[in-house]
Each structure stands twice: as structure tokens, then as C-alpha cells.
N, C-alpha and C positions, 0 to 999 in steps of 0.2 A: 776843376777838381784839384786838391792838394796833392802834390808830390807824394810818392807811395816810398815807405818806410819797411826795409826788413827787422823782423825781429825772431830773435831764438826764441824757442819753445822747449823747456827745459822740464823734465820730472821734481817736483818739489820732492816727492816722497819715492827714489828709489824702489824700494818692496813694495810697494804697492803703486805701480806705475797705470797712468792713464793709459790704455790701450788705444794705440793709431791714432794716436797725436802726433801731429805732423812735426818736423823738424825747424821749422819757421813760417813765419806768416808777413804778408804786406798788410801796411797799415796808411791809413793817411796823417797827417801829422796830427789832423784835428780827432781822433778816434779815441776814444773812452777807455775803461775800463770794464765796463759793460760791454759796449762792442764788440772787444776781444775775448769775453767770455760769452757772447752769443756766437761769434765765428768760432770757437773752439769747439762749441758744444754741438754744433750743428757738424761739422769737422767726425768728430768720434762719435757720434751716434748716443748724444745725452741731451732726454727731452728739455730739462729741467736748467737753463743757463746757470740759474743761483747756486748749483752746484760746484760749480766751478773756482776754486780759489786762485788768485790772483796775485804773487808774491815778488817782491825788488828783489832781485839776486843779489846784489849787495848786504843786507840788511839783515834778508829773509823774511822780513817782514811783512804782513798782507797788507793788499792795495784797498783800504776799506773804502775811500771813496769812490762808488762807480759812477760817479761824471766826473773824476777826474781824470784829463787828457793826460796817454799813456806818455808823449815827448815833453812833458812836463814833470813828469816823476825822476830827478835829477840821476839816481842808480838805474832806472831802466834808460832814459837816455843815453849815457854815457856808456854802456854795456851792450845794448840794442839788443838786449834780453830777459824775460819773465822766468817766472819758476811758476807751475802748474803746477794745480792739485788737486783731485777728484774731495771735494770735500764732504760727500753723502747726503742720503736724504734729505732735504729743506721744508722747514714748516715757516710759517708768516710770521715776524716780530710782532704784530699784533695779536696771531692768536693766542703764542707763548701767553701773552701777558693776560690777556683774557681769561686762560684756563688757570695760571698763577694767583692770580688776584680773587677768581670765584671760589677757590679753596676755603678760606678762613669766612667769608659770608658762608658759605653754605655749612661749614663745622660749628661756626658759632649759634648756627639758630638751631642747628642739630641739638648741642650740646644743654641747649633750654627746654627743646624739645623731650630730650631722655634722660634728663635730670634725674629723674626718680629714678630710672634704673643704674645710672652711674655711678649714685652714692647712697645704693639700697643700703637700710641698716643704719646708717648715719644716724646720731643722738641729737643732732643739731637739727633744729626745723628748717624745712626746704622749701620753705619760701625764698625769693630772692629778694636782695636789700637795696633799697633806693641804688646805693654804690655799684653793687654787682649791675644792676640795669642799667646806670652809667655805661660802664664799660663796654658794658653791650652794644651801649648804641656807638663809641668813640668806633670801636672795632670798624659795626657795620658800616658807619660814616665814612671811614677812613678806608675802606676798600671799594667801596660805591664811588664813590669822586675818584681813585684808581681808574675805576672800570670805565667811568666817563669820560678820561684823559687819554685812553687808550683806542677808545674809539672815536672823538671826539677834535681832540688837542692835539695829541703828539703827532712828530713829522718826522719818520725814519728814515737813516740815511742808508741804511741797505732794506734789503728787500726782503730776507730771510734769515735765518740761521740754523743747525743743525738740527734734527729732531731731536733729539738726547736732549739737548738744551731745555727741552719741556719738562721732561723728569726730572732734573737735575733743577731746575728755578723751582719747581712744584713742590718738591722736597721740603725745600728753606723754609718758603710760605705755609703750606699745607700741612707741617709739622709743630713748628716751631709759634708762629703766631696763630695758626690753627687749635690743632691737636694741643699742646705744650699750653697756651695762655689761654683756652676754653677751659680744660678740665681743672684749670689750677684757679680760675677767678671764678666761675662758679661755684665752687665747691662752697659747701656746709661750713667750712673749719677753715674759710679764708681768710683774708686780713680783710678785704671787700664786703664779704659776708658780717665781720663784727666792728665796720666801722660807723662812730658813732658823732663823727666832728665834717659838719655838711660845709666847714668855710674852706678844710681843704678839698672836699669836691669840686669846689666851687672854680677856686684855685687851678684846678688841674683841667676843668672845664676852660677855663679862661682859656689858657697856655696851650690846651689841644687846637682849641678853635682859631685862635690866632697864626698858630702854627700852620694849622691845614687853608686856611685862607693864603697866606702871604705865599705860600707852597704853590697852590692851587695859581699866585697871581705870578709867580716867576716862569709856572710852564705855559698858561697864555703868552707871554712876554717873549719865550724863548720860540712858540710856534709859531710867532707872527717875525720873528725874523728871518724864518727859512720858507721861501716859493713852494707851491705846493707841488709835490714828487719832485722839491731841489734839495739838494747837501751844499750848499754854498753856507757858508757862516759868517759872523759879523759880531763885531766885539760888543758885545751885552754891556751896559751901564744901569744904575740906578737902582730900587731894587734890593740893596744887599752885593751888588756886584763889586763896588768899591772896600767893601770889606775881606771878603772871600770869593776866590773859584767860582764857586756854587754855591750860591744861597740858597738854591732849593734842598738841597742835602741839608743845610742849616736848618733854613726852616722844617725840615722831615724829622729830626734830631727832636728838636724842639716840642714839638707835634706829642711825640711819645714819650719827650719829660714828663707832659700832663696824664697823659695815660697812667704812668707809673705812680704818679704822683696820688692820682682817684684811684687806681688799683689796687696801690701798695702791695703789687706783686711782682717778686722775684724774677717773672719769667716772662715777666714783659721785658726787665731789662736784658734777659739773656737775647732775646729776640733782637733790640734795639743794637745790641753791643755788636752782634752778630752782620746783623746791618751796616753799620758801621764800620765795620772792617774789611766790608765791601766796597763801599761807597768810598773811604779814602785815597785807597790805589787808582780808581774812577778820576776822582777829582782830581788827583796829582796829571795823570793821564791829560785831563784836558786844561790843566793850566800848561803843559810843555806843547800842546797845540796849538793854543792859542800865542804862546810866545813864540812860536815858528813859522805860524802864519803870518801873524800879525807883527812881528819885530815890536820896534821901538811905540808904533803907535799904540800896543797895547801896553796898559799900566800893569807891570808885573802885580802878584799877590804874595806875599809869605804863606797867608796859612787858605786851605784850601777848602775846608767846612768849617770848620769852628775856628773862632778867632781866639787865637791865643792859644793854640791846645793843638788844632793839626792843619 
């Protein structure tokens, strides 16, 4: 057995302190991040280990990888100290995204559904137009292949996240590409509704589909380099890697150029834009990972979704 290691056990958050957490703990060299959040939890009487946040005193930053060995965290090494934090209730990264993702399918066929009573009164006939069913189906398509990848494809490198975290993702989705680009591309009096030029459908068909392909082909890509229940990474090539960070944010971008493009609706872009703003800080996030991980062997990027632009 490896030599046993002390370390402090420190309150991350003062006012709100973990109750009878112990002063320090032995560890062995080879011990996790995990680990120490099961001997913690088990320690203070919390079922739930993924509770448990995990912080460098240094930094203050959290240990997001839980297989990564705590004598290898260069601030908790040198320190021989963590910062704890009761982080609250935990729900599963999968299911967040599951219950985020079924929003805009289940509002979108709602909103076909009770078309007549959403835009009772309307002078415009409610039938829906070649374009409007378009969109319909980009929507559906593009949250179904979601829901696929979620259960399917993707490989988390934690285990949970906050409950809140549910309502707070569900929001974005369930409002904005939901509620927001239902009521506004269905509608009687949309630019969908009185489009009459089928080459830019066509067009916008092209560019979704492409998009949500090449999308679809970079998160195979990216789950087939991580072991399954491993957080180990490895420097992505090919792809789009060579151009940008993330090509799958590119390609996602892209995906809803088309949308916009068949919709000719305003609030697809606010949707996208919105997106977008998210997904940069993301993408910056994981090119200075990858450059710390990886040093010189990985080839730096400039711009981290879109080329030439961010």
C-alpha cells in the first residue's frame, strides 16, 4: 500500500459550514478526487458523495476532475490542503439534459397542436406553409438527435450537478427555442407563413442538415476518445479541430444559420445569439485546457468557434 498522506480539510464557504468535518484526513498518494469526496461524505453523515465539492486552496477553484489524483493537483500538493463545500442537492448530467432538450419537442408539437386557439381571430388562413413545416421538422430533428446523444453518445466527466442547474438550463431552452420560436414561426402573419421562394428553403435545408451531421460526427469523435465512466482526454484532430477549439460549436452555429435562413425568423436568431454567448466562454475554457494539459504537443487555436470571428 502507498505511503499515507495528510491533508487539511478546510470550510470552502465559512457561513455555511459542513458540519463535523473532520480537521484532516490520510490519503494514499494514489487517491482521487472522488475518494476524498466519498471519505468526506461517509465522515459527516451525507448519502449523496456528489455533494461534495472539491476545491485547490490556492486558486479556489473546483477539482472538476474526479479521477484526478489529489498529489497531483500541484496547489493541493504543495499546501497538503483542500477547501470543502457542501454543494446541495445533485441531479444526473444526463437527466438535466434530457428534461432540457424534451422542452422545445414537446412545445413545438403543442404549438401545431393549438394553433387555432393561439391565433383565434387571425385574418390570415391557418393552415401551415410548406416553410412553417420546415421548421417544424429542423426544430424536432434537432432536439431528437440531442436526446440521442444524451443518452446514447455523450461521456461525463462528473457525475452530477446542482438541482437548480435543471431549472435554470430549462429556462434557456424551454423558453427561448420553445415558447419564443413556436409561437413566432407558426404564426399566421410570419415571414414562414408568407414565404414563397422554395430555393432558399432549400438552401437553409442544405446548411441545417450539414450542420447537424458534421455536429452529430465530432461528438461520436469526441466519445470515442474518452474510456467509458473515464475523464482522461486526448488532443482531438481532424474534423474541424485544426481550425477551431470546437468544431462542434461551429458546426451547431452553423446548423441554425439554416434554420434562420428557412425561417426567416427573428427569434431564431435571438435563440442562437443567446447560445452563442454561452458556448464562447465554453470554448475559450477548453482551449486553455487543453494548452495545460497538453503543452507544446497541442497545436494552439486563435479563434475558438468560429473562424475569424471568436
Amino acid at each position: 500500500m502507498s505511503a499515507l498522506k495528510s491533508f487539511k480539510l478546510t470550510n470552502r464557504s465559512p457561513k455555511a459550514p459542513i458540519k463535523k468535518l473532520p480537521s484532516s484526513v490520510d490519503l494514499t498518494a494514489d487517491a482521487t478526487v472522488e475518494d476524498l469526496k466519498i471519505l468526506i461524505a461517509k465522515a459527516v453523515g451525507i448519502s449523496d458523495h456528489n455533494r461534495i465539492g472539491i476545491y485547490d486552496p490556492t486558486t479556489k477553484k473546483t477539482l472538476k476532475d474526479r479521477k484526478a489524483r489529489l498529489s497531483e493537483e500541484p496547489g493541493v500538493a504543495a499546501a497538503h490542503e483542500v477547501l470543502v463545500k457542501d454543494m446541495g442537492p445533485q441531479i444526473a448530467w444526463k437527466t438535466v439534459f434530457v428534461i432540457e432538450y424534451l422542452g422545445p419537442i414537446i412545445i413545438h408539437a403543442l404549438a401545431l397542436a393549438l394553433r387555432p386557439h393561439l391565433y383565434k381571430g387571425a385574418p390570415e388562413p391557418l393552415d401551415l406553409s410548406p416553410t412553417q413545416w420546415l421548421g417544424f421538422a429542423m426544430f424536432q430533428l434537432h432536439f431528437l438527435k440531442r436526446e440521442f446523444e444524451t443518452l446514447f453518445v455523450h461521456k461525463f466527466s462528473a457525475n452530477t450537478m446542482p438541482v437548480f442547474n435543471v431549472f435554470k438550463n430549462s429556462i434557456f431552452y424551454w423558453a427561448l427555442s420553445g415558447v419564443l420560436c413556436a409561437y413566432n414561426i407558426y404564426s399566421p402573419s410570419s415571414l414562414a407563413a408568407k414565404a414563397d421562394q422554395p430555393l432558399i428553403d432549400y438552401i437553409g435545408a442544405a446548411i441545417f442538415l450539414f450542420g447537424e451531421t458534421m455536429n452529430a460526427t465530432v461528438h461520436w469523435y469526441l466519445s470515442s476518445l474518452r474510456s467509458a465512466g473515464g475523464t482522461e482526454r486526448k488532443i482531438p484532430v481532424g474534423y474541424g479541430f485544426g481550425i477551431v477549439t470546437c468544431p462542434n460549436y461551429m458546426y451547431e452555429i452553423l446548423s441554425w444559420v439554416g434554420v434562420i435562413l428557412a425561417t426567416r425568423d427573428w427569434s431564431v436568431v435571438v435563440f442562437i445569439a443567446s447560445g452563442a454567448a454561452q458556448m464562447g466562454p465554453w470554448g475559450k475554457g477548453k482551449e486553455k485546457a487543453y494548452r495545460k494539459e497538453f503543452g507544446d504537443r497541442y497545436k494552439k487555436k486563435r479563434y475558438v468557434m468560429l473562424p475569424g470571428i471568436y
